[in-house]
VEXVEXFI-286509 format. One record per residue (C-alpha): y, x, z. Coordinates in steps of 0.02 Angstrom, whole numbers, padded with zeros to 5 digits. Each point is the difference from the previous one (the first is absolute). Layout:
BEGIN
<site <Y; X; Z>>
...
This chain:
BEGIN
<site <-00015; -02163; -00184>>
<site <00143; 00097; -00062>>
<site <00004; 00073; -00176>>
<site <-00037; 00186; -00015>>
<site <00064; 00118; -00128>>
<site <-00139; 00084; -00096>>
<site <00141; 00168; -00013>>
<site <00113; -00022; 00163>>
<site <00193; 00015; -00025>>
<site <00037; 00182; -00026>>
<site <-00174; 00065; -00065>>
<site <-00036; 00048; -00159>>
<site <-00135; -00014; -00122>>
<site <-00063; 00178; 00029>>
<site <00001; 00106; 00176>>
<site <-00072; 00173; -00009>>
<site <-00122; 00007; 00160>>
<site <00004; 00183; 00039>>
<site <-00157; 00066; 00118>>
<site <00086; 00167; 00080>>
<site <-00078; 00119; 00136>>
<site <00141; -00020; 00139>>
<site <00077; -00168; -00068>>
<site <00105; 00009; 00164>>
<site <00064; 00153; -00043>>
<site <00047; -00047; -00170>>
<site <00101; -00156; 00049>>
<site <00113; 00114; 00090>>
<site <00005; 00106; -00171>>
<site <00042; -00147; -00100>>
<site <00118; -00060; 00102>>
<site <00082; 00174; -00010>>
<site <-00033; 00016; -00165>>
<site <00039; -00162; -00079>>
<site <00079; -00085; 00094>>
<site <-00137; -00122; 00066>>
<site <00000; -00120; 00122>>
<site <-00176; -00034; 00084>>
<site <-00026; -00178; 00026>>
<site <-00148; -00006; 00090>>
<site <-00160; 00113; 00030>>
<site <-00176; -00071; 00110>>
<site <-00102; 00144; 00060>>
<site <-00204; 00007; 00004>>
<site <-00063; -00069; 00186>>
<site <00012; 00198; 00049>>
<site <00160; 00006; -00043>>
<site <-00027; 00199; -00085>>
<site <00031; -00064; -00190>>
<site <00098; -00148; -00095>>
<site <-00112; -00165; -00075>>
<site <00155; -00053; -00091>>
<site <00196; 00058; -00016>>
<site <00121; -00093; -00095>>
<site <00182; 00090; -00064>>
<site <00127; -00036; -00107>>
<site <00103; 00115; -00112>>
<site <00140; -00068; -00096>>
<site <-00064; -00179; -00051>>
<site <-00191; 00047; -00013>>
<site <-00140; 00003; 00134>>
<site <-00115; 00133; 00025>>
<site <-00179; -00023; 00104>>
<site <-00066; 00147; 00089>>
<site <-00157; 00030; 00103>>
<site <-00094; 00150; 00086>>
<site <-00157; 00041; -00098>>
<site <-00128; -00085; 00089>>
<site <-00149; 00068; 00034>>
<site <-00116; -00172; -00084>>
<site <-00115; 00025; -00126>>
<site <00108; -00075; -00171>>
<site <00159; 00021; 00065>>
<site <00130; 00101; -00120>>
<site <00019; 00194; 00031>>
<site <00158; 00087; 00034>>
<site <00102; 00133; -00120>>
<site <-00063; 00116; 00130>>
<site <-00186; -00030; 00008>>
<site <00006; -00002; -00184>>
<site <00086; 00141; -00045>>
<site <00128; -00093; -00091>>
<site <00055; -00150; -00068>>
<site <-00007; -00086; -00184>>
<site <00147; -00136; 00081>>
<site <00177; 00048; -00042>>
<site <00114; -00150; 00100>>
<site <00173; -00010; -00075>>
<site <00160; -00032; 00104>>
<site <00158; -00048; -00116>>
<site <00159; 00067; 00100>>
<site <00183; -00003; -00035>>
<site <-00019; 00191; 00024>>
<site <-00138; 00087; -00056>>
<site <00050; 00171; 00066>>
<site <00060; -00057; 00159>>
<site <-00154; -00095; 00032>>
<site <-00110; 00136; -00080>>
<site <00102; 00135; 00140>>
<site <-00007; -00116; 00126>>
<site <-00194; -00011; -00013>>
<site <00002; 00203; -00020>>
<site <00054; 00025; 00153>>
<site <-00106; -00119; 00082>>
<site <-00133; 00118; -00051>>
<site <-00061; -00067; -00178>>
<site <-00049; 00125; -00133>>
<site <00097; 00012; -00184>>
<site <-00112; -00026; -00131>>
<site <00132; -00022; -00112>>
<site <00180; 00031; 00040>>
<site <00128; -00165; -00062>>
<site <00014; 00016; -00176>>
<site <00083; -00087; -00140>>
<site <-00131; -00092; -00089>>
<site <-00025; -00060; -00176>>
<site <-00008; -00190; 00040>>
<site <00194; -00005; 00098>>
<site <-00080; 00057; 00180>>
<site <00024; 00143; 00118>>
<site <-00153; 00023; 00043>>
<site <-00094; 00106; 00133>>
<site <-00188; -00009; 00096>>
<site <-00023; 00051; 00163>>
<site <-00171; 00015; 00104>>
<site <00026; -00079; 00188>>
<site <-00091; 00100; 00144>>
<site <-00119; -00119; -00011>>
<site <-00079; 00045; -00158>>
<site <00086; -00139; -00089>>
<site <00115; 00017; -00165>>
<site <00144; -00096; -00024>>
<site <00118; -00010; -00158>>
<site <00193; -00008; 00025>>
<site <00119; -00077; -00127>>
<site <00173; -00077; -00044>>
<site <00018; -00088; -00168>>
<site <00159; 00080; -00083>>
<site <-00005; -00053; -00176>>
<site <-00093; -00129; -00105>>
<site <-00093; 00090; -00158>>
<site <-00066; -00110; -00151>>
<site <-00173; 00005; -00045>>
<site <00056; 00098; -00149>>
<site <00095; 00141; 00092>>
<site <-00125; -00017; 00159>>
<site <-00134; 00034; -00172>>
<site <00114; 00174; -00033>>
<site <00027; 00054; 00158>>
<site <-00193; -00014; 00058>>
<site <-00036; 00092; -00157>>
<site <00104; 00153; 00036>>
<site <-00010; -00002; 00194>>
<site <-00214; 00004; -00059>>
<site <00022; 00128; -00136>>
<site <00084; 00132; 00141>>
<site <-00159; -00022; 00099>>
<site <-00133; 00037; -00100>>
């Protein structure tokens, strides 16, 4: 018997495993979006909703599914009325990724901003219900200064 690896080639430790009302639908916006490329989907026996979808953006896979209507299974943004999951995509740019995905038909939450800890930074909602975080790393901060600049960016909240 051949040896299999517990984490096949290419995986990572961690795949966010989004359940999405219209996962079909939401390939297609990924793909516009960010850049995805689907690798495989298997529909239910009816053929009306997706068991399983696999993408991959950049050099991370994402799993997608229709919600499914059996008792346990997770419930979509949509059926919830939100979503406590953030997924973050690291880009080479954040505003052409974070545009890109605007006119795709996401919703700003927060525009691309310079942030205290050396990312622009912005968070977008999909038209699925589900949030995403866009960022590209453009300066390393020490703990010290990172300590400074959380302070002040905090202080002009409150």
């Amino acid at each position: 018997m051949a040896h299999v690896k517990p984490i096949p080639d290419g995986y990572h430790t961690i795949i966010p495993h989004l359940t999405l009302k219209g996962a079909a639908a939401a390939i297609d916006f990924y793909k516009k979006a960010f850049g995805a490329v689907e690798l495989g989907r298997m529909p239910l026996p009816d053929g009306k909703a997706l068991l399983h979808a696999q993408l991959k953006i950049g050099d991370s896979h994402l799993f997608l599914c229709d919600e499914p209507q059996f008792p346990g299974c997770p419930k979509s943004p949509q059926t919830l009325g939100g979503n406590s999951v953030v997924v973050h995509l690291n880009v080479e740019d954040c505003d052409a990724t974070f545009n890109r995905a605007i006119a795709a038909g996401a919703q700003v939450n927060m525009p691309p901003t310079d942030m205290f800890w050396g990312d622009r930074y912005g968070q977008l909602t999909d038209p699925f219900g589900q949030r995403w975080s866009i960022g590209t790393h453009k300066e390393d901060v020490s703990p010290e200064e990172m300590k400074k600049r959380a302070e002040t960016a905090c202080a002009k909240t409150s």
